[in-house]
TORZALUM-331539 format. One record per atom (N, C-alpha, C, O): x, y, z; atom name; residue in three letters. Coordinates in Angstrom, 2 decimals, always signed. Example, Ala and Ser with C-alpha at 12.3 -4.5 7.8 and 13.67 -1.06 7.14 Angstrom:
BEGIN
+---------+---------+---------+------+------+
:      xx :      yy :      zz : atom : rest :
+---------+---------+---------+------+------+
:  +13.19 :   -5.69 :   +7.80 :    N :  ALA :
:  +12.30 :   -4.50 :   +7.80 :   CA :  ALA :
:  +13.20 :   -3.30 :   +7.80 :    C :  ALA :
:  +14.24 :   -3.32 :   +8.46 :    O :  ALA :
:  +12.85 :   -2.25 :   +7.08 :    N :  SER :
:  +13.67 :   -1.06 :   +7.14 :   CA :  SER :
:  +12.90 :   +0.03 :   +7.87 :    C :  SER :
:  +13.41 :   +1.14 :   +8.04 :    O :  SER :
+---------+---------+---------+------+------+
//
This chain:
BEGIN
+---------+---------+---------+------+------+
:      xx :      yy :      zz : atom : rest :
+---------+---------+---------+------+------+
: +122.48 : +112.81 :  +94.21 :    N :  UNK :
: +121.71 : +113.38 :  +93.12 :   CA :  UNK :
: +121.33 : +112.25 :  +92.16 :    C :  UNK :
: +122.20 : +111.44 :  +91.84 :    O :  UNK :
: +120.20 : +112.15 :  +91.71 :    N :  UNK :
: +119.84 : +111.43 :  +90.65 :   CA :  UNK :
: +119.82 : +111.60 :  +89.20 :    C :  UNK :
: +119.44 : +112.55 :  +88.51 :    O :  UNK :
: +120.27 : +110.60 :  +88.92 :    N :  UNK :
: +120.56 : +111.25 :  +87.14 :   CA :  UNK :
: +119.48 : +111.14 :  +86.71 :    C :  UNK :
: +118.70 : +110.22 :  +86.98 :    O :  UNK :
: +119.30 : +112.04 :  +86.02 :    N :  UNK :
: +118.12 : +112.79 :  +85.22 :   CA :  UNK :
: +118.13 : +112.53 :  +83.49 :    C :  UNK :
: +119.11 : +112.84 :  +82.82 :    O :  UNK :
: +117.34 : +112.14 :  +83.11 :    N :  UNK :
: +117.20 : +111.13 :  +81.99 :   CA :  UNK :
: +116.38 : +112.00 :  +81.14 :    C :  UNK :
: +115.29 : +112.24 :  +81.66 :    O :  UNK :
: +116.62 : +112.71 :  +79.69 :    N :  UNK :
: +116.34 : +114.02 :  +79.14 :   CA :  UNK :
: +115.27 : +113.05 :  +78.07 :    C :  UNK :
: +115.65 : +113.11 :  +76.90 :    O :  UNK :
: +114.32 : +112.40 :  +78.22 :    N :  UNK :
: +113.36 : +111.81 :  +76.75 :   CA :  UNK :
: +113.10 : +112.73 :  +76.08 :    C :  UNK :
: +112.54 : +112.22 :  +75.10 :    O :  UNK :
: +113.15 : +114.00 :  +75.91 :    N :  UNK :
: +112.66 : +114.87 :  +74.78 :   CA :  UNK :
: +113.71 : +114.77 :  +73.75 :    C :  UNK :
: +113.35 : +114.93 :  +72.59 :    O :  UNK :
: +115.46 : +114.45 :  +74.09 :    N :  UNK :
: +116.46 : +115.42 :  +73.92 :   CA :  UNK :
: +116.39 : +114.29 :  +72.22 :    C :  UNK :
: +116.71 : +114.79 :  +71.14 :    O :  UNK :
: +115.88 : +112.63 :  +72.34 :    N :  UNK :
: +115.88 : +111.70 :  +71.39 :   CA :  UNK :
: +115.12 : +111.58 :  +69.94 :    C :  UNK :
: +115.20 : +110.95 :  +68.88 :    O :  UNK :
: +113.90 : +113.12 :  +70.92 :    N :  UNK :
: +112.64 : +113.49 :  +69.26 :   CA :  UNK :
: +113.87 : +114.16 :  +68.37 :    C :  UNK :
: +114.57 : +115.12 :  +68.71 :    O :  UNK :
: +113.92 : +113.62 :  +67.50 :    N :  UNK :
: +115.02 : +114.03 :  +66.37 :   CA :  UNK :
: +113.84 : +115.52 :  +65.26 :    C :  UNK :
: +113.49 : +115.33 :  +64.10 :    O :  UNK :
: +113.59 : +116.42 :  +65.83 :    N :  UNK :
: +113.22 : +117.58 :  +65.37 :   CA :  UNK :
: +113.68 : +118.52 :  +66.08 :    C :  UNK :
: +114.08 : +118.29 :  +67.22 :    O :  UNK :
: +113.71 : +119.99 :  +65.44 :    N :  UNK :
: +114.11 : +120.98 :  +65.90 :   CA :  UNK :
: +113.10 : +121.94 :  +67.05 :    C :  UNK :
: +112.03 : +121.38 :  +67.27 :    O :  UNK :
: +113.26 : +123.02 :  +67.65 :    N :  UNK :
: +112.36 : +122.91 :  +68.77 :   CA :  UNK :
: +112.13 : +124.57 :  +67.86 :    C :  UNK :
: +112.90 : +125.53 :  +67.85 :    O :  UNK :
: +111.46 : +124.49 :  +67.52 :    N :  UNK :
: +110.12 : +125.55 :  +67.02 :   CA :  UNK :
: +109.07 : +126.05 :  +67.52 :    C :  UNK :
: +108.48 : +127.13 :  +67.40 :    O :  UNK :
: +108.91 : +125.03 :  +68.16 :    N :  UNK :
: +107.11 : +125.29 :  +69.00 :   CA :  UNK :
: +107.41 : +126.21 :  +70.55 :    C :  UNK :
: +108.24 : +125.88 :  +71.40 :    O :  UNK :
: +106.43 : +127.51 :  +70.63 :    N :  UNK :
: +107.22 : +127.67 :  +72.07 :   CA :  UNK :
: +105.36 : +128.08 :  +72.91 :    C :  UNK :
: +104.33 : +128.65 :  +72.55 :    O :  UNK :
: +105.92 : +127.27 :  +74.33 :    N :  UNK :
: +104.65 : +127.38 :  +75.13 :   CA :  UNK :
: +104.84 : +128.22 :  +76.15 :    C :  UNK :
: +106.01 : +128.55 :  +76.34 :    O :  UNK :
: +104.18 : +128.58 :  +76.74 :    N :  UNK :
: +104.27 : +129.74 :  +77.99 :   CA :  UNK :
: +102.96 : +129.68 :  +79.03 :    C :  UNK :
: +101.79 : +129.72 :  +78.64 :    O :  UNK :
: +103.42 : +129.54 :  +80.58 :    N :  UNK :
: +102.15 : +129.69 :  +81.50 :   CA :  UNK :
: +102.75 : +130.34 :  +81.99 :    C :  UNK :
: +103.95 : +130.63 :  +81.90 :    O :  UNK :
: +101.38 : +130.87 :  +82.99 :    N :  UNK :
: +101.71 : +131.58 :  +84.20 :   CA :  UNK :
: +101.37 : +130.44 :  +85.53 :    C :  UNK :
: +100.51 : +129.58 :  +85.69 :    O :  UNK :
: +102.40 : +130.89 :  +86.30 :    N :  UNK :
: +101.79 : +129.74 :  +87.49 :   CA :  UNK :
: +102.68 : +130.50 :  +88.93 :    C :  UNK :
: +103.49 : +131.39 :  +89.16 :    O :  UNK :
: +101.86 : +129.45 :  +89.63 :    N :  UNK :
: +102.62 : +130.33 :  +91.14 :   CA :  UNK :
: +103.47 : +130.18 :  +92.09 :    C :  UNK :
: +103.92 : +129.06 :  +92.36 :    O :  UNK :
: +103.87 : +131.40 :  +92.81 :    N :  UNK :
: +105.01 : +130.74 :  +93.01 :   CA :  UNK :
: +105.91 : +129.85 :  +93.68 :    C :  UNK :
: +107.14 : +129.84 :  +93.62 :    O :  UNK :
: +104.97 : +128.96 :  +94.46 :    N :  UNK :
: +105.40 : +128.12 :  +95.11 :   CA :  UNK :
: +105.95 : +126.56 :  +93.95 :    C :  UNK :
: +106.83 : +125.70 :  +93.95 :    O :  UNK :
: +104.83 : +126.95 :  +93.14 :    N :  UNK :
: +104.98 : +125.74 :  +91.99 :   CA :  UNK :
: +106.74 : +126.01 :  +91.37 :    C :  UNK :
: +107.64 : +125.17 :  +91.25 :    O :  UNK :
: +106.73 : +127.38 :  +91.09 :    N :  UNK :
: +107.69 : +127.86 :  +90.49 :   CA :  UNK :
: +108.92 : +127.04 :  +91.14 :    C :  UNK :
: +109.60 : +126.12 :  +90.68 :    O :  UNK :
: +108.93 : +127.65 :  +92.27 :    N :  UNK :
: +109.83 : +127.72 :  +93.46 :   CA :  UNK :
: +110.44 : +125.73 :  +93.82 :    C :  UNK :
: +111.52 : +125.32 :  +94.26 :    O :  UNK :
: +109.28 : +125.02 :  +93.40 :    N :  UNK :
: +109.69 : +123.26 :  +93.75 :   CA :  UNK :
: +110.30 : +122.87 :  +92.19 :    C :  UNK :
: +111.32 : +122.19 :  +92.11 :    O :  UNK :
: +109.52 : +123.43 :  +90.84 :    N :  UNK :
: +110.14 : +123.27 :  +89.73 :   CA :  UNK :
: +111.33 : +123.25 :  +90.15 :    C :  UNK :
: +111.90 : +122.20 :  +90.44 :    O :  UNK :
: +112.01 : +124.69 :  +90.28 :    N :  UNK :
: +113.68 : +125.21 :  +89.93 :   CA :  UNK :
: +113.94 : +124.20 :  +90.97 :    C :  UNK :
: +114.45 : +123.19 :  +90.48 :    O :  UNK :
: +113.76 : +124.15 :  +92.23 :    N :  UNK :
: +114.71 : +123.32 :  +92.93 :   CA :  UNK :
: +114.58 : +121.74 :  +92.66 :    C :  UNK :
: +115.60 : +121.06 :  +92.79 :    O :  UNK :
: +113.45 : +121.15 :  +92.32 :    N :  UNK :
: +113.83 : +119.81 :  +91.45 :   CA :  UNK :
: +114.85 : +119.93 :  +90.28 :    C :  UNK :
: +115.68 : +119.05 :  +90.07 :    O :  UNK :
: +114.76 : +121.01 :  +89.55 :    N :  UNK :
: +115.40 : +121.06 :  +88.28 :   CA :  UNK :
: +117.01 : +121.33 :  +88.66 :    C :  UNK :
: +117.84 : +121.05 :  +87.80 :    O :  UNK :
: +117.43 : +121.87 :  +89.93 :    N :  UNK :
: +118.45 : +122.19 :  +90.26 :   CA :  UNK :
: +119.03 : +121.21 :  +90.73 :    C :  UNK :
: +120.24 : +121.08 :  +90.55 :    O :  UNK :
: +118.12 : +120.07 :  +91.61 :    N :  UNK :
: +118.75 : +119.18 :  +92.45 :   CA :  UNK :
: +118.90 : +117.65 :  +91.47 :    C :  UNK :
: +119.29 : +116.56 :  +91.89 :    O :  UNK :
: +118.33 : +118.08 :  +89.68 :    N :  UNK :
: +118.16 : +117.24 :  +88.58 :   CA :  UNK :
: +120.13 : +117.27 :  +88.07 :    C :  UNK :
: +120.96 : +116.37 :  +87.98 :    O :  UNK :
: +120.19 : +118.52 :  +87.88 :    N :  UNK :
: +121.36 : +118.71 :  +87.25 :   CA :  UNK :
: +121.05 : +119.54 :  +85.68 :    C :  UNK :
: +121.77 : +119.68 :  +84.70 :    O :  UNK :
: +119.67 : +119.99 :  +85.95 :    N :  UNK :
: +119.63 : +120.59 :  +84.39 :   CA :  UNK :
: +118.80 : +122.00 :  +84.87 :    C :  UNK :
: +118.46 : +122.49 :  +85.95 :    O :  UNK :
: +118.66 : +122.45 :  +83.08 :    N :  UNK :
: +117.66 : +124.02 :  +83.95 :   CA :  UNK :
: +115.81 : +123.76 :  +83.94 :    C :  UNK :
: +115.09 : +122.75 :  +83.93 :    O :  UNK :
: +115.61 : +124.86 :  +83.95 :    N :  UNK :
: +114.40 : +124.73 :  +84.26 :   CA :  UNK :
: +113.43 : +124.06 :  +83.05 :    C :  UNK :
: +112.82 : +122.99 :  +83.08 :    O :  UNK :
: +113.48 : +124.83 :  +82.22 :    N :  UNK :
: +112.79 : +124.60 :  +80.82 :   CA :  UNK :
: +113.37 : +122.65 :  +80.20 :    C :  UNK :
: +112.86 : +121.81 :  +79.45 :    O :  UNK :
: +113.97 : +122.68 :  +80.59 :    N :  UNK :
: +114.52 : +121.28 :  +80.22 :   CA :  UNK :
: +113.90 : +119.78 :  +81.17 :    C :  UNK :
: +113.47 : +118.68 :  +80.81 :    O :  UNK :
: +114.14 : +120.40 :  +82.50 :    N :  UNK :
: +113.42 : +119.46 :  +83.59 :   CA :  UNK :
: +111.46 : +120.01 :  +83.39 :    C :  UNK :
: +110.76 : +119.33 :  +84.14 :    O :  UNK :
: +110.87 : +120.75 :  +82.81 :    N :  UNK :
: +109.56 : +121.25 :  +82.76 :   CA :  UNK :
: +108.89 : +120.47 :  +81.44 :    C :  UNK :
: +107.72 : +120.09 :  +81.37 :    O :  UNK :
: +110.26 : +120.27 :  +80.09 :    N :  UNK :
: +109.63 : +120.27 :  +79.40 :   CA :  UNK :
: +109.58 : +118.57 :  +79.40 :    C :  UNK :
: +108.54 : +118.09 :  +78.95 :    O :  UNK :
: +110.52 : +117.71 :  +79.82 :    N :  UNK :
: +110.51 : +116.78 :  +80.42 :   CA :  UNK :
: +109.49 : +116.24 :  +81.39 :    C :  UNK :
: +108.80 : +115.26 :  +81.12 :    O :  UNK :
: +109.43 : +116.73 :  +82.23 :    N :  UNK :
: +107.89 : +116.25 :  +82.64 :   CA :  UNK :
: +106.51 : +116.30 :  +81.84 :    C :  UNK :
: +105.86 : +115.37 :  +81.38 :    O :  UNK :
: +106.33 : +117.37 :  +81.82 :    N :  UNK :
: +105.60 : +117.60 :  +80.91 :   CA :  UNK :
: +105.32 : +116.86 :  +79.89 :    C :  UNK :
: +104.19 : +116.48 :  +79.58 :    O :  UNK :
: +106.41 : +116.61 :  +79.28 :    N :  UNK :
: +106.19 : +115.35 :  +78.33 :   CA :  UNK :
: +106.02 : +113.67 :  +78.73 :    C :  UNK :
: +105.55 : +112.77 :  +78.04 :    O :  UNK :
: +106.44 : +113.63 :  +79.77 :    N :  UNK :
: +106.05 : +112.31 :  +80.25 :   CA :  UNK :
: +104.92 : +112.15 :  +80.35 :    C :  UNK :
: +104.42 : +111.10 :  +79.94 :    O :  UNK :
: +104.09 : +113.25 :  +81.00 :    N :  UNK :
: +102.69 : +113.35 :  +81.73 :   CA :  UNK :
: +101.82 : +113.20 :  +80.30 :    C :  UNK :
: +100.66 : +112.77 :  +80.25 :    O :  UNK :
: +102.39 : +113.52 :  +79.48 :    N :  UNK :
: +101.30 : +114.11 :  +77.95 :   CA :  UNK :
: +101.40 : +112.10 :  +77.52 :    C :  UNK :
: +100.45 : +111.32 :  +77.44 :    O :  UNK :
: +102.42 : +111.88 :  +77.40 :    N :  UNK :
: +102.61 : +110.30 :  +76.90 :   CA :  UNK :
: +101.88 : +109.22 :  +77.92 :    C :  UNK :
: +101.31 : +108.32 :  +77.32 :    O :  UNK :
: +101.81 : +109.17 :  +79.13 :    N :  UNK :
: +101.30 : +108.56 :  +79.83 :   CA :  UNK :
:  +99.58 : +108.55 :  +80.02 :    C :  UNK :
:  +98.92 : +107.54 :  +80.26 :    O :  UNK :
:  +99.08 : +109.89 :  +79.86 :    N :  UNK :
:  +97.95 : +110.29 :  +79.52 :   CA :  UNK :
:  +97.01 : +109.66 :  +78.17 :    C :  UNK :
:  +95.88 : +109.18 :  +78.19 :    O :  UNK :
:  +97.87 : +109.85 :  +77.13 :    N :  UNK :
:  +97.68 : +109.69 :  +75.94 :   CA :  UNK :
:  +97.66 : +108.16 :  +75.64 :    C :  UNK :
:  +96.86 : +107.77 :  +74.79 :    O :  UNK :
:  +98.75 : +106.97 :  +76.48 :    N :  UNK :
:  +98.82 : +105.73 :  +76.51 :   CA :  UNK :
:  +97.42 : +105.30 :  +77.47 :    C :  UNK :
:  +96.88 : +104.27 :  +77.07 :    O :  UNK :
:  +96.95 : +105.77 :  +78.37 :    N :  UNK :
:  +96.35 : +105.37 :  +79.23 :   CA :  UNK :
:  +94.98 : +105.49 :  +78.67 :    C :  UNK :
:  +94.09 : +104.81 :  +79.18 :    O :  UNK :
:  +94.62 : +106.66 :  +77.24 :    N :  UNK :
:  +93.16 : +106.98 :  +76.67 :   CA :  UNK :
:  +93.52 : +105.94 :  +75.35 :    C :  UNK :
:  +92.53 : +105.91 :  +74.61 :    O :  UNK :
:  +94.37 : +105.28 :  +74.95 :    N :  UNK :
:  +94.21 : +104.77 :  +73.89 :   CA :  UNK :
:  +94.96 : +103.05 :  +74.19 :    C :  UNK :
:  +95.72 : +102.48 :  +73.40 :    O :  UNK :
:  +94.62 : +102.65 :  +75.17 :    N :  UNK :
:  +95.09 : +101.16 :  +75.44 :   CA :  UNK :
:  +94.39 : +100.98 :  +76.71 :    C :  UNK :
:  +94.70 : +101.74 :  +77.63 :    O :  UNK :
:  +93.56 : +100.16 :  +76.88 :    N :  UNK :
:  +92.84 :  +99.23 :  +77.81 :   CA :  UNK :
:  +93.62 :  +97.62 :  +77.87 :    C :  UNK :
:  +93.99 :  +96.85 :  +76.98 :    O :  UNK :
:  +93.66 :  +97.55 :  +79.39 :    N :  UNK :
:  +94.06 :  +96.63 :  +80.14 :   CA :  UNK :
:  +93.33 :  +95.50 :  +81.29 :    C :  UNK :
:  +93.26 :  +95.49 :  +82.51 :    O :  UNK :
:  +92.93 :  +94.72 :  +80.38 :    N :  UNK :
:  +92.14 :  +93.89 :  +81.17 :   CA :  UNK :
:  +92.74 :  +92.67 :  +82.19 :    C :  UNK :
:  +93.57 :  +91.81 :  +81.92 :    O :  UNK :
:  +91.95 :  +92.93 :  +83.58 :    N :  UNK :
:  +92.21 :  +91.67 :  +84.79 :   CA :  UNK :
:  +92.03 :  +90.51 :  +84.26 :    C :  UNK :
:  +91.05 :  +90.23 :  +83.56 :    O :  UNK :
:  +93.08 :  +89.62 :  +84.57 :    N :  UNK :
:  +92.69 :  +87.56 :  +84.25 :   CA :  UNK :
:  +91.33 :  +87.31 :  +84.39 :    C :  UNK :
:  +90.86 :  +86.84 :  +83.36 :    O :  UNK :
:  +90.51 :  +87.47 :  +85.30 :    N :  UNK :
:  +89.34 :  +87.65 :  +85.40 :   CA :  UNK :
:  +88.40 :  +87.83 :  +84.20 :    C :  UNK :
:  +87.68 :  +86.91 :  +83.82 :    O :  UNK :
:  +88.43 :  +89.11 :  +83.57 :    N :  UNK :
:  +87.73 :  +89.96 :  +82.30 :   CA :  UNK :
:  +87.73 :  +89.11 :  +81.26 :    C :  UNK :
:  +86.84 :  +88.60 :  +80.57 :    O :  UNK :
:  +89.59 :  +89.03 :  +81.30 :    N :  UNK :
:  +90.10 :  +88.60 :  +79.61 :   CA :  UNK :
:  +89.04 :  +87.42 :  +79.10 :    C :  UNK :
:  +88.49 :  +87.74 :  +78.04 :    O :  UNK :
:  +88.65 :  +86.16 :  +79.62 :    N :  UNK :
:  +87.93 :  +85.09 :  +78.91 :   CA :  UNK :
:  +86.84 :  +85.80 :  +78.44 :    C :  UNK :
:  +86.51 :  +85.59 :  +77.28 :    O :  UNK :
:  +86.02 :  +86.83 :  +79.29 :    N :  UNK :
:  +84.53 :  +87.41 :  +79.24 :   CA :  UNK :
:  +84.23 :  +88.67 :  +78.07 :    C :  UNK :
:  +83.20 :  +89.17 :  +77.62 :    O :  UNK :
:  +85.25 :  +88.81 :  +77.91 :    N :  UNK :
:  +85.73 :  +90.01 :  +76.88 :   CA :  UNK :
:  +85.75 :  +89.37 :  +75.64 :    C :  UNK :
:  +85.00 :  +89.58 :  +74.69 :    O :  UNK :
:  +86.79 :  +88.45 :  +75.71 :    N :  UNK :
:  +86.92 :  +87.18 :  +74.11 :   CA :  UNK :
:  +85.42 :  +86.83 :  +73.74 :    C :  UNK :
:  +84.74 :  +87.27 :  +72.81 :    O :  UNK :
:  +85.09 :  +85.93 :  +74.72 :    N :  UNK :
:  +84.21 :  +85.44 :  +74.60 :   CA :  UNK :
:  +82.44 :  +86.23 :  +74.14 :    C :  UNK :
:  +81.57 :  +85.50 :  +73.67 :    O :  UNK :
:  +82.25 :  +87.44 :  +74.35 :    N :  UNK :
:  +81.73 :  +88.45 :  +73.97 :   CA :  UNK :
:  +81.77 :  +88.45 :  +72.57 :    C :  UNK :
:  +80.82 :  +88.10 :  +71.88 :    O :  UNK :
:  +83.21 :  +88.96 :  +71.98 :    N :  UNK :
:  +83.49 :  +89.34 :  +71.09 :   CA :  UNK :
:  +83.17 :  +88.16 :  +69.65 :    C :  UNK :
:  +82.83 :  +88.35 :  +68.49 :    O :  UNK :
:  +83.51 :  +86.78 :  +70.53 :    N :  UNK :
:  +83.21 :  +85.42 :  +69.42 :   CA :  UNK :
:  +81.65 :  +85.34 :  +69.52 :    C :  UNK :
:  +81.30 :  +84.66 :  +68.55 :    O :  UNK :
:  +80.91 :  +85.59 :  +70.00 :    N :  UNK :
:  +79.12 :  +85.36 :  +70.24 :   CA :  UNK :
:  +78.77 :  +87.03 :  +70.45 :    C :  UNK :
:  +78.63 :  +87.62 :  +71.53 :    O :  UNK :
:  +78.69 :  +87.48 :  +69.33 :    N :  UNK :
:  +77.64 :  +88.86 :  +69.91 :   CA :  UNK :
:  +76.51 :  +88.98 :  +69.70 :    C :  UNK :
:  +75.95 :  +88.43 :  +68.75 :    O :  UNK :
:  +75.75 :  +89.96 :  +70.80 :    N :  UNK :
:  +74.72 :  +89.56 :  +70.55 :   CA :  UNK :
:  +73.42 :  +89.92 :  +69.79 :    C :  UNK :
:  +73.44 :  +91.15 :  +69.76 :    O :  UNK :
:  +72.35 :  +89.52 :  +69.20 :    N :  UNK :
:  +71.76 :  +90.23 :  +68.09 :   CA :  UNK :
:  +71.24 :  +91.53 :  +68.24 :    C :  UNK :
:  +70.68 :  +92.00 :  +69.24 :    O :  UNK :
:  +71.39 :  +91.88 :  +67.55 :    N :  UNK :
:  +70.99 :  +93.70 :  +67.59 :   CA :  UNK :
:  +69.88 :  +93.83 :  +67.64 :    C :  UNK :
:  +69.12 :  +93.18 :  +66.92 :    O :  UNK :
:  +69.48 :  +94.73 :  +68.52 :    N :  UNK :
:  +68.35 :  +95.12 :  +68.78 :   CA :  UNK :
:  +67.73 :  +96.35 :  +68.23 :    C :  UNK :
:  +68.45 :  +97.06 :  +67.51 :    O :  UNK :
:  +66.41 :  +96.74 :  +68.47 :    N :  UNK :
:  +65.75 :  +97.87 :  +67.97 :   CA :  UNK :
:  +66.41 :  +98.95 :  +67.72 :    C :  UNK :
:  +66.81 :  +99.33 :  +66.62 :    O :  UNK :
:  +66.55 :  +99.54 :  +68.92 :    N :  UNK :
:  +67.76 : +100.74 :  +68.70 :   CA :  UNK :
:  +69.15 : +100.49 :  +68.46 :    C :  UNK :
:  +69.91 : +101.45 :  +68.46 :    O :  UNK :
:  +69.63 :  +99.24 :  +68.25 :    N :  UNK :
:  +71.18 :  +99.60 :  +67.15 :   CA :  UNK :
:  +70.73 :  +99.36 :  +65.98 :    C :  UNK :
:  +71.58 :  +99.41 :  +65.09 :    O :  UNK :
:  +69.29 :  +99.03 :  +65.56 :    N :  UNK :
:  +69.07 :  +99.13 :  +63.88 :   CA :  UNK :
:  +68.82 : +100.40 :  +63.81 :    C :  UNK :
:  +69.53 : +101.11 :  +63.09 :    O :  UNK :
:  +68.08 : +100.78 :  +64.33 :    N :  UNK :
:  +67.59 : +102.61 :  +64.27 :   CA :  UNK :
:  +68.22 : +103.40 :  +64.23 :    C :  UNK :
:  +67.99 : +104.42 :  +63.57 :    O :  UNK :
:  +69.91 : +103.05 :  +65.37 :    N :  UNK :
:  +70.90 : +103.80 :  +65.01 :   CA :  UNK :
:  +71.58 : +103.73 :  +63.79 :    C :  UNK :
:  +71.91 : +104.77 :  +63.23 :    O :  UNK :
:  +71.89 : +102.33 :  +63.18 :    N :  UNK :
:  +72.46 : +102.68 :  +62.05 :   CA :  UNK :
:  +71.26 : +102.80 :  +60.48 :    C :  UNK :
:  +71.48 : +103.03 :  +59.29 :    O :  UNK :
:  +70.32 : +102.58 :  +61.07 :    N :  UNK :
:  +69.52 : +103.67 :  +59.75 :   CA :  UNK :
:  +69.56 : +105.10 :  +60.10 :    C :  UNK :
:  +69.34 : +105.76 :  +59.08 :    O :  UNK :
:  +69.83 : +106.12 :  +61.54 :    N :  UNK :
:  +70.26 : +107.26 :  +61.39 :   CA :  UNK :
:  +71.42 : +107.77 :  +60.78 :    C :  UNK :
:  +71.49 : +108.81 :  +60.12 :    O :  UNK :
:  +72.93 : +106.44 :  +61.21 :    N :  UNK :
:  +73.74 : +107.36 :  +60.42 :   CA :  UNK :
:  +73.69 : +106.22 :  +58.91 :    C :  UNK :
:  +74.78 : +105.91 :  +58.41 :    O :  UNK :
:  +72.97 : +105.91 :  +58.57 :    N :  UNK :
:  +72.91 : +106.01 :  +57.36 :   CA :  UNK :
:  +72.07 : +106.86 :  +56.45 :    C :  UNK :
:  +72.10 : +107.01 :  +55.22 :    O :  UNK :
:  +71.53 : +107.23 :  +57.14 :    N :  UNK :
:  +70.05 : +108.95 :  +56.41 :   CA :  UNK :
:  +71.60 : +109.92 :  +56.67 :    C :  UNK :
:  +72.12 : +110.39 :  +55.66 :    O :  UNK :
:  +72.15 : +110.13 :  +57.83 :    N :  UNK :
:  +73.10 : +111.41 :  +58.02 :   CA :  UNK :
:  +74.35 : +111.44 :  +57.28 :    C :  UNK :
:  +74.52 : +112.45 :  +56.59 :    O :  UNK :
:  +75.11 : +110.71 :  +57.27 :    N :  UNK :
:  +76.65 : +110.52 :  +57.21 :   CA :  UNK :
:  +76.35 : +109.81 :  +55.61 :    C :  UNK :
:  +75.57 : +109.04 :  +55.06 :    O :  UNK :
:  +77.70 : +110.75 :  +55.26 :    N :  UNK :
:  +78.11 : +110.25 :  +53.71 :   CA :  UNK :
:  +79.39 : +109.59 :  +53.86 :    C :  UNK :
:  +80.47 : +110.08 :  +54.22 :    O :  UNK :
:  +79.08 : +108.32 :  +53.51 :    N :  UNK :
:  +80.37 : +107.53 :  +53.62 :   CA :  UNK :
:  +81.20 : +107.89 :  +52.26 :    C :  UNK :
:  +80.55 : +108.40 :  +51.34 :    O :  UNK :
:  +82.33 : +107.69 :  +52.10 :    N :  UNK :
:  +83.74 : +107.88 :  +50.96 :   CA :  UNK :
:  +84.18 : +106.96 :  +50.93 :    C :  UNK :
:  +85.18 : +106.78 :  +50.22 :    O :  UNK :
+---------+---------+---------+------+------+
//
């Protein structure tokens, strides 16, 4: 059996929030027996995944990872850009007619 490693159990808040699906039952049926062959219950091994999947997701939309390749072409971009053209002036005289800056 593999020990089963609880990352939710370390969020130092109380558990308030409650979610609920319906799903079927074969899904059901591999849950409980992962969760059984985990050493914990169901809701614990569910909410555990679950939460991995949400963090990994969430790391993967908010951090880009560039090949050795890229990295010089990317820098180098960023130190020489290049002059703006028609439509990025046009765009920012739209959101400057639209948008109220604060």
């Amino acid at each position: 059996m593999l020990a089963h490693h609880d990352a939710t159990s370390s969020i130092d808040e109380r558990s308030t929030e409650r979610m609920s699906f319906r799903t079927k039952p074969r899904i059901k049926d591999a849950i409980q027996k992962a969760a059984a062959l985990s050493g914990v219950d169901d809701s614990v091994f569910t909410m555990n995944a679950a939460y991995r999947a949400a963090m990994e997701t969430i790391s993967t939309h908010e951090h880009t990872t560039l090949a050795v390749v890229d990295h010089a072409a990317f820098f180098a971009a960023l130190d020489r850009p290049a002059a703006p053209t028609d439509k990025l002036r046009a765009a920012f005289a739209r959101h400057r007619e639209t948008i109220e800056s604060k």
